[in-house]
C-alpha positions as CSV (number, residue, x, y, z in Angstrom):
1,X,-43.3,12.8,9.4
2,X,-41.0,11.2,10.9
3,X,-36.7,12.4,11.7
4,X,-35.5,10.1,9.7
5,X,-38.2,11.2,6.9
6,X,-37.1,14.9,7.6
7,X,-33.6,14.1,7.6
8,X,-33.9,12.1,3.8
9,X,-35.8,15.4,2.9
10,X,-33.3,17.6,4.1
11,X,-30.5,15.8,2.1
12,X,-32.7,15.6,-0.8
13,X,-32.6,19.1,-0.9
14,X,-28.8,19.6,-0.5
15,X,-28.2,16.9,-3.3
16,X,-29.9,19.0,-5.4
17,X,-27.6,22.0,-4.5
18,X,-25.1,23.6,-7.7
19,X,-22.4,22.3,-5.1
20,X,-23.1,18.5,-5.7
21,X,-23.7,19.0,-9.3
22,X,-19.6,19.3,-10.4
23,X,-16.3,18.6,-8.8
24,X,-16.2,15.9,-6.5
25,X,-19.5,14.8,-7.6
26,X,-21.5,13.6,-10.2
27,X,-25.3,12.5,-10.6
28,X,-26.8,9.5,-12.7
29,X,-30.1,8.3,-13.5
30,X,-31.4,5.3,-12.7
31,X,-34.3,4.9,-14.2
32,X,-37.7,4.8,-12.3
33,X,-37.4,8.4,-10.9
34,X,-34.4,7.1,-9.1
35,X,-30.3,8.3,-9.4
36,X,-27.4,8.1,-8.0
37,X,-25.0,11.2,-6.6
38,X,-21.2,9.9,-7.2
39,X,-18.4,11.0,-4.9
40,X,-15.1,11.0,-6.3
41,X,-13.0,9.2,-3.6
42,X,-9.4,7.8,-4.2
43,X,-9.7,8.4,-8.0
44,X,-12.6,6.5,-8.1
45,X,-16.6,7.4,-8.6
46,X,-18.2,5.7,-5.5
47,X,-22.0,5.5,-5.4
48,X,-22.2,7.6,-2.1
49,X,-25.7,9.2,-2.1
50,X,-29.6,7.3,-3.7
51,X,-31.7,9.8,-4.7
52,X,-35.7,9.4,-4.8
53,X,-36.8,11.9,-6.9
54,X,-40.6,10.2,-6.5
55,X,-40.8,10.8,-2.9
56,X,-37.9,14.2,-3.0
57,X,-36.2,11.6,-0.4
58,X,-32.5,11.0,-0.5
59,X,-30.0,8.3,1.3
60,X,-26.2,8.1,2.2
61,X,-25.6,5.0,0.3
62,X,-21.7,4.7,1.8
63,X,-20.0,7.0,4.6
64,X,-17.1,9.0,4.0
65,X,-15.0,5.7,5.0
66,X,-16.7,3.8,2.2
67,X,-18.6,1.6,4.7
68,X,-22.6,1.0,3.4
69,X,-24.8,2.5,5.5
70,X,-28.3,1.1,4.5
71,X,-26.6,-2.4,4.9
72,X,-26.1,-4.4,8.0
73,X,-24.8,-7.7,8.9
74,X,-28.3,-9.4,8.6
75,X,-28.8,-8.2,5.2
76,X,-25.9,-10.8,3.9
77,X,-26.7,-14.4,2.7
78,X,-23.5,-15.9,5.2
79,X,-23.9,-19.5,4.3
80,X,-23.2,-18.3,0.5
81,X,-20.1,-16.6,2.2
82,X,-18.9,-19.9,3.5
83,X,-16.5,-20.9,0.7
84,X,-14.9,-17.5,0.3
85,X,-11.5,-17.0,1.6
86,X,-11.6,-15.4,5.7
87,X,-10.1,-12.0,4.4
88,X,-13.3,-11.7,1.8
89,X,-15.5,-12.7,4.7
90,X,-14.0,-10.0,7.2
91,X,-14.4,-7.6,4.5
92,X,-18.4,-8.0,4.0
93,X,-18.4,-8.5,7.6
94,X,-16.8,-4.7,7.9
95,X,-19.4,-3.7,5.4
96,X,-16.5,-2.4,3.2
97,X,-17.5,-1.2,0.0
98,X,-13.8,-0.3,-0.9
99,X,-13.4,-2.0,-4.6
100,X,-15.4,-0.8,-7.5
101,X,-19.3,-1.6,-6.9
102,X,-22.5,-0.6,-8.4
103,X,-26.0,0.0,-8.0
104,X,-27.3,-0.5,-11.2
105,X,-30.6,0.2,-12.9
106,X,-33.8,0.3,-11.1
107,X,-36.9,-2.0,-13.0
108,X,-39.9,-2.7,-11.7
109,X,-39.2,-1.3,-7.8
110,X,-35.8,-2.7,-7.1
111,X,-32.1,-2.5,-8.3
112,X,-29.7,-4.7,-8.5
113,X,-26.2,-3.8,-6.3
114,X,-23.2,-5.3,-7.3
115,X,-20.4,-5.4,-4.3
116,X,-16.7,-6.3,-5.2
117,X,-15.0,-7.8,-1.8
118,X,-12.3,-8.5,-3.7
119,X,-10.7,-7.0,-6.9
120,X,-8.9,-8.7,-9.9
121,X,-5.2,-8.3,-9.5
122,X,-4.9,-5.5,-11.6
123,X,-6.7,-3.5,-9.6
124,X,-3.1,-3.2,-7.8
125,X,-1.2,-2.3,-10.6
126,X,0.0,1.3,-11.6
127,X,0.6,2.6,-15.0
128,X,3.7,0.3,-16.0
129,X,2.0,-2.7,-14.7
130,X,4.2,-2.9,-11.4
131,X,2.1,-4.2,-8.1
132,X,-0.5,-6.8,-10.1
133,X,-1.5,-9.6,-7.7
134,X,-3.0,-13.0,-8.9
135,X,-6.1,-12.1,-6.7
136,X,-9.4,-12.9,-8.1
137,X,-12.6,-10.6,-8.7
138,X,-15.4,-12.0,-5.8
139,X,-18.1,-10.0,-5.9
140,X,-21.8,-10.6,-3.8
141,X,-24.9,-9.1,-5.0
142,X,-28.3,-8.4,-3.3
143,X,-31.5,-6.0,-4.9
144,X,-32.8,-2.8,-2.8
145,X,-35.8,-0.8,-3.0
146,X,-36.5,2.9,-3.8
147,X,-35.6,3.6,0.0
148,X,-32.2,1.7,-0.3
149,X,-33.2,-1.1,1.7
150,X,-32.3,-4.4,1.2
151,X,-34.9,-6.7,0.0
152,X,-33.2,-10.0,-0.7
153,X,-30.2,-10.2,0.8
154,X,-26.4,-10.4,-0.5
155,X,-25.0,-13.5,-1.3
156,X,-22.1,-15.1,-3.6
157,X,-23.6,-16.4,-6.9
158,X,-20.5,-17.9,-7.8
159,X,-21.3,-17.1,-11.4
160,X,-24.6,-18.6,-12.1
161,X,-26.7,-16.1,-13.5
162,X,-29.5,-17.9,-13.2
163,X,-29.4,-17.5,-9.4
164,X,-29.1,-13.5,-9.4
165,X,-32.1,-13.6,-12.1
166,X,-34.1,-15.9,-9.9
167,X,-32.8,-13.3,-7.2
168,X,-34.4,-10.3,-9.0
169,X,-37.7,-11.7,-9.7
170,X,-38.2,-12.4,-5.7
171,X,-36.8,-9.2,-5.3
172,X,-39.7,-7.6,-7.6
173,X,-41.9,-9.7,-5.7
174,X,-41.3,-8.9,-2.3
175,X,-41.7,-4.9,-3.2
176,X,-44.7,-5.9,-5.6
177,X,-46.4,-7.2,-2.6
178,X,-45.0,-4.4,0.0
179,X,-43.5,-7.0,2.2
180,X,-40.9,-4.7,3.0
């Protein structure tokens, strides 16, 4: 066994302490023998920690910072980045995971991740609707595995559906095959 291994055991382990159960943290399923630990962080639930309760392997998802940790610069589809505005770019460059993003349900091996570089205006906002911008959501998405790598890469969709289906199903391919 490798560190790494022992280190993903270790944290397995402490995720599945009474203090990660409540408080700043919560825990949701996934599907597939897979969840996701929640850390509360700025009054929002951040998907900080995957859990692999197949393998009894955990991995920090986002730091502290809210900067992803399983994801590097080569796991992003630049070209599909192209047409976004700089400050978007900068901020998938920075691998900030800042604005409400997901990692949704795992099917067949893989899981879809949703990552807002950019929030609708009201994000801004507070309670009497003072501080809303005219921004506009832009969010990327890319699948991982049930070791929170990426498998096909992020990249802008621009709203076509079709293209983040077509995404999934080489996704499911690539783990189907272990190409990974």
């Amino acid at each position: 066994m490798s560190l790494i291994m022992g280190e993903e055991k270790k944290l397995y382990e402490l995720l599945n302490t009474e203090d990660y159960k409540h408080g700043l943290y919560k825990t949701s399923d996934l599907g597939e023998g897979m969840s996701v630990t929640y850390e509360s962080m700025w009054g929002w639930w951040k998907p900080r920690y995957l859990i692999n309760h197949n393998t009894k392997c955990a991995y920090e998802f986002i730091d502290k910072d809210q900067l992803l940790v399983t994801v590097t610069e080569e796991d992003i589809d630049w070209d599909s980045l192209k047409v976004l505005p700089e400050k978007v770019q900068g901020r998938a460059k920075a691998l900030s995971f800042h604005f409400p993003s997901f990692i949704r349900e795992f099917k067949n091996g893989v899981a879809e991740v949703s990552w807002q570089l950019n929030p609708d205006g009201r994000y801004y906002m507070d309670e009497d609707g003072f501080g809303m911008t005219d921004d506009e959501e832009i969010e990327i998405y890319g699948f991982i595995d049930q070791n929170a790598k990426v498998v096909v890469k992020f990249r802008n969709i621009d709203e076509n559906y079709r293209v983040l289906d077509k995404m999934r199903k080489e996704a499911e391919r690539i783990v189907r095959m272990g190409k990974i």
